[in-house]
C-alpha positions as CSV (number, residue, x, y, z in Angstrom):
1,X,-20.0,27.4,-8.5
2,X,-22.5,29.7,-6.9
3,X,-24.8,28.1,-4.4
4,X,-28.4,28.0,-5.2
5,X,-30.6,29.4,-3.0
6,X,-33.9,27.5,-1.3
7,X,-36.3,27.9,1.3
8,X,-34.6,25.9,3.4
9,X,-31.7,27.9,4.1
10,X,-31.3,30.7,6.7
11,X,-33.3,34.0,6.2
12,X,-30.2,35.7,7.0
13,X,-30.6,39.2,9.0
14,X,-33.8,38.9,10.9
15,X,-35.1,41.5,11.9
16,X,-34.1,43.3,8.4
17,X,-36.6,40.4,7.0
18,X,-39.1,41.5,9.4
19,X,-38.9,45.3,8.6
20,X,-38.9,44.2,4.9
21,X,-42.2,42.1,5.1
22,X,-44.6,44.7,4.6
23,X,-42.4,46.8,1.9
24,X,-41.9,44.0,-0.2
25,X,-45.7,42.9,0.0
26,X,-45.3,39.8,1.8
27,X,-48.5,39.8,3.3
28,X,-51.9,37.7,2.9
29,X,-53.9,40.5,0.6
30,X,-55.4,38.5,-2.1
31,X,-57.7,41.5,-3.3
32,X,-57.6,42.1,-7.2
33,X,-56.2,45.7,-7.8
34,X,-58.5,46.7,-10.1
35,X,-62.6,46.1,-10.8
36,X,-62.5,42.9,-12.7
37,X,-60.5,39.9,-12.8
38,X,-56.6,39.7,-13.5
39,X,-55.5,37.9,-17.0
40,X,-52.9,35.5,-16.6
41,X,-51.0,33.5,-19.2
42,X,-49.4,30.5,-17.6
43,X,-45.7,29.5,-18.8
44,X,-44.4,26.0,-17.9
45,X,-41.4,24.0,-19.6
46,X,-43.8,20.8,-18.8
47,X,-47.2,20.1,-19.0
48,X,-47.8,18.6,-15.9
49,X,-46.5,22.1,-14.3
50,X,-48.6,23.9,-16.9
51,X,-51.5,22.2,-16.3
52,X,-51.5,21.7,-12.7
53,X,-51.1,25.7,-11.9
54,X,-54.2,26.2,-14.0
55,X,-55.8,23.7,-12.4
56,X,-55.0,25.9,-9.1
57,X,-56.2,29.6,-10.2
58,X,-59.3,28.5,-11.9
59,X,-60.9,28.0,-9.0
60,X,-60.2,31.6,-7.9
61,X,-62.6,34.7,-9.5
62,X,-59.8,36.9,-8.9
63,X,-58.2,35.1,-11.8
64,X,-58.7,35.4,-15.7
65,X,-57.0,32.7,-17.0
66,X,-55.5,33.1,-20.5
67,X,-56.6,30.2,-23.4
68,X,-53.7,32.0,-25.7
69,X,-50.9,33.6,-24.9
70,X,-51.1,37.2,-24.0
71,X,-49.5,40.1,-23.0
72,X,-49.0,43.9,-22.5
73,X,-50.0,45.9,-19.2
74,X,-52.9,44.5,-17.1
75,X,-51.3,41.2,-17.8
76,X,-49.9,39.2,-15.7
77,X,-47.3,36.1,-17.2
78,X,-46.9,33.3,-14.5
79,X,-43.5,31.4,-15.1
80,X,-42.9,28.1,-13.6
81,X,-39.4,26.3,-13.2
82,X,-37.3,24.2,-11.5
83,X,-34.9,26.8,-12.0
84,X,-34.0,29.9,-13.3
85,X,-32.6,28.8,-17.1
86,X,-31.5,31.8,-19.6
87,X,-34.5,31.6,-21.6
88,X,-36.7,31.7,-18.4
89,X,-34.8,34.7,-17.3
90,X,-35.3,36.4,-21.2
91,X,-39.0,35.8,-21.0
92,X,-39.4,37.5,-17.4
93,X,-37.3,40.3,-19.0
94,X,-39.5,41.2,-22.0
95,X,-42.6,40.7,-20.2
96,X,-41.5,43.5,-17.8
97,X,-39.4,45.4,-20.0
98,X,-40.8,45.5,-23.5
99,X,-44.5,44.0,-23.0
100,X,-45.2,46.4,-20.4
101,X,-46.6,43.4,-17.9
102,X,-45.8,41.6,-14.5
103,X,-44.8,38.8,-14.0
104,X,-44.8,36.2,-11.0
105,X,-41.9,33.4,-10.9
106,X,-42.5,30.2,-9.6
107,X,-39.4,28.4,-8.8
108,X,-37.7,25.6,-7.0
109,X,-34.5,26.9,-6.0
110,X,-32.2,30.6,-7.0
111,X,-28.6,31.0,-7.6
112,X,-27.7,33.8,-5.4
113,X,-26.5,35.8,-8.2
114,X,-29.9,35.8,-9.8
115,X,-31.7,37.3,-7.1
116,X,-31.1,41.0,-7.4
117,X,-31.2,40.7,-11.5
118,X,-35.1,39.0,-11.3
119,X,-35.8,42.1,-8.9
120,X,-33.8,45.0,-10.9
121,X,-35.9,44.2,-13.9
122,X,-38.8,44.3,-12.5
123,X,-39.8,40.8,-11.1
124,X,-41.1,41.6,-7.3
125,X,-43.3,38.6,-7.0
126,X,-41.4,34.6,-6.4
127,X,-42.8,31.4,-4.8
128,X,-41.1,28.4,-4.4
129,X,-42.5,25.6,-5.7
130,X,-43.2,24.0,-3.2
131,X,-45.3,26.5,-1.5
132,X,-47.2,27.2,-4.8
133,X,-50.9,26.6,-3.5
134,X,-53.6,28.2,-5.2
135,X,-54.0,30.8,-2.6
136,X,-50.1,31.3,-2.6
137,X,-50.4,32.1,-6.4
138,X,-53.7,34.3,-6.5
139,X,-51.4,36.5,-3.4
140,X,-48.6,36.3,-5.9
141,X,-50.7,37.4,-8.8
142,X,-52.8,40.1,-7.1
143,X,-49.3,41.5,-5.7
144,X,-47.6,41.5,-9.3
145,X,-51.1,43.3,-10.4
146,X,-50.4,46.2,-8.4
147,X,-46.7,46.8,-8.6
148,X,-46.1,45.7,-5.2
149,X,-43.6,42.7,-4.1
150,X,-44.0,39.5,-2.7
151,X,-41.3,37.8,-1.9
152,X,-40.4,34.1,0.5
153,X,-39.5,35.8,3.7
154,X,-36.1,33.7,3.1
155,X,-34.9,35.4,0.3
156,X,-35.4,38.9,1.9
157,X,-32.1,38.4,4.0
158,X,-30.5,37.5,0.5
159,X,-31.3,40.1,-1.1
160,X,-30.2,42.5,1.9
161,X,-27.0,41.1,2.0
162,X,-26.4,41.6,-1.5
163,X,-27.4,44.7,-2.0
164,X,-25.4,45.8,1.3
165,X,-22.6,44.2,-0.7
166,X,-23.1,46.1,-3.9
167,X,-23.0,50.0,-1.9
168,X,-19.6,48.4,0.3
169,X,-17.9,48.1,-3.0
170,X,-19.8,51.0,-4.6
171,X,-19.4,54.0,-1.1
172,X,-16.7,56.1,-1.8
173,X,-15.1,54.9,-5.4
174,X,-14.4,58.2,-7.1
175,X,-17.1,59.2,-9.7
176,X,-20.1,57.3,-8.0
177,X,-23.2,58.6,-9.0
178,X,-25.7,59.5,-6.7
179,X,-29.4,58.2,-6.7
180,X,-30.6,61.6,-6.5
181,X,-33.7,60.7,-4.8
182,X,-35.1,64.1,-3.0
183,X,-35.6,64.3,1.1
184,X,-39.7,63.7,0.5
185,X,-38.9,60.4,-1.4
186,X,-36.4,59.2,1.2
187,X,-38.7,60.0,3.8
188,X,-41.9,57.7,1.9
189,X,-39.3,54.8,1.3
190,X,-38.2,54.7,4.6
191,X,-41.6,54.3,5.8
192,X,-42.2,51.3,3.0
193,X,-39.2,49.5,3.9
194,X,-40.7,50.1,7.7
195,X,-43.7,48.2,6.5
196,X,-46.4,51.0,6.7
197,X,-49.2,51.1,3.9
198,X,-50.2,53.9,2.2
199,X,-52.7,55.1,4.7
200,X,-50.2,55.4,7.6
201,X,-47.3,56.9,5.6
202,X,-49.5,59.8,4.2
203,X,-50.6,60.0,8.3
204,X,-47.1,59.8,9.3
205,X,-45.9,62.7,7.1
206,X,-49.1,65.0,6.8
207,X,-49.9,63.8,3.3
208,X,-52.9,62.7,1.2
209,X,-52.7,59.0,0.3
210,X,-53.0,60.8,-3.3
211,X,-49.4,62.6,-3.1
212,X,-47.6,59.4,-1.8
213,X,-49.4,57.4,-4.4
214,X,-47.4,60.2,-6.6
215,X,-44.2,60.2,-5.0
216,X,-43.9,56.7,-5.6
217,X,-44.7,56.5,-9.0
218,X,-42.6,59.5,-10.0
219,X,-39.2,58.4,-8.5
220,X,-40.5,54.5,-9.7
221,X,-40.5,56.4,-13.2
222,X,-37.9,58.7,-13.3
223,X,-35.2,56.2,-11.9
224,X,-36.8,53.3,-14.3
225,X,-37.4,51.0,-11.0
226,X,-40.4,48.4,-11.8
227,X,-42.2,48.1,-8.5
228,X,-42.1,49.2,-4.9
229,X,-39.7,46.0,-4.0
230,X,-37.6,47.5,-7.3
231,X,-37.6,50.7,-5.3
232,X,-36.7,49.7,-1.8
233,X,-33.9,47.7,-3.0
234,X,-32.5,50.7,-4.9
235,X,-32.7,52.8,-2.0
236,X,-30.9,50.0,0.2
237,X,-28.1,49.5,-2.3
238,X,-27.7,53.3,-2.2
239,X,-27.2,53.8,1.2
240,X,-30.6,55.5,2.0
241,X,-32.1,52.8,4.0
């Protein structure tokens, strides 16, 4: 049986956790991404869970809360679990996938070999439970909102390892197919996974904020990849990073 995963255990590589930080929005930016407030439709199994995570983001104008279930783009579903189950999994899917939204997952504990399949469709933002504060969620939220990642700096090792794991068995089988990601996209997502924000890559390689902006969400769309943490992780399990 796989092991589950919980922020208890070791963050594995550290200072790949550290360079990660940044990249996969692990930082304490609670601004909203866009003029108004962010709509959120809470999902809980129970509804003490349901209840008491509303309870949390009301008191935050950052946050719309949802009275009916919505979704679609500008949306952002919060799930909530004790763990992963398949229908939990389903739901983050078609929020991402077909519903055009985000979506943040609130959970107590991850099988390992969940990890990279919440992130390769789409889901950059998770907090454990037991870190799930209102400030923790409204971080979350606001992350989700703007494509970015947010992940417990303990899963960021995980998720190295794996995906270091996937291009070891992937390097050199014959017929791999290559990423095709061009030299000025390399160069952006090397600086992300470095933990510089826009500002400083644009500085860094003589560009506007404008074309990085671009860069990101052409290879983001071209490649299908959900979210800058989407991104960086396809890059790692590559062998670009």
């Amino acid at each position: 049986m796989t092991p589950a995963i919980n922020s208890t255990q070791s963050a594995g590589p550290r200072a790949w956790g550290e360079r990660l930080d940044n990249s996969l929005g692990t930082t304490d930016r609670t601004v909203a991404p866009t003029d108004g407030p962010i709509p959120v439709t809470v999902h809980a199994a129970d509804p003490i869970s349901f209840e008491g995570v509303r309870s949390q983001l009301r008191r935050h104008p950052e946050i719309e809360l949802c009275e009916e279930p919505r979704s679609g783009p500008g949306t952002v579903g919060l799930l909530v679990g004790e763990a992963l189950d398949k229908a939990a999994l389903t739901r983050l899917r078609r929020i991402a996938r077909s519903e055009g939204g985000r979506a943040v997952l609130v959970v107590g504990a991850l099988r390992e070999t969940e990890l990279l399949d919440i992130i390769e469709c789409g889901i950059g933002a998770i907090v454990w439970r037991h870190e799930a504060t209102g400030n923790r969620l409204v971080q979350a939220v606001c992350a989700a909102a703007r494509g970015d990642g947010d992940l417990p700096a303990d899963l960021l090792g995980r998720l190295i390892n794996q995906v270091g794991a996937l291009h070891r068995t992937t390097t050199g089988r014959p017929g791999a197919l290559s990423s095709g990601l061009a030299p000025r996209e390399v160069d952006v997502l090397r600086l992300v996974a470095e933990g510089l924000d826009t500002g400083e890559i644009a500085s860094k390689l003589s560009y506007s904020e404008r074309t990085v902006k671009n860069v990101v969400h052409e290879l983001t769309t071209r490649l299908h990849l959900r979210n800058r943490a989407h991104a960086v992780a396809y890059a790692l399990r590559e062998g670009y990073l």
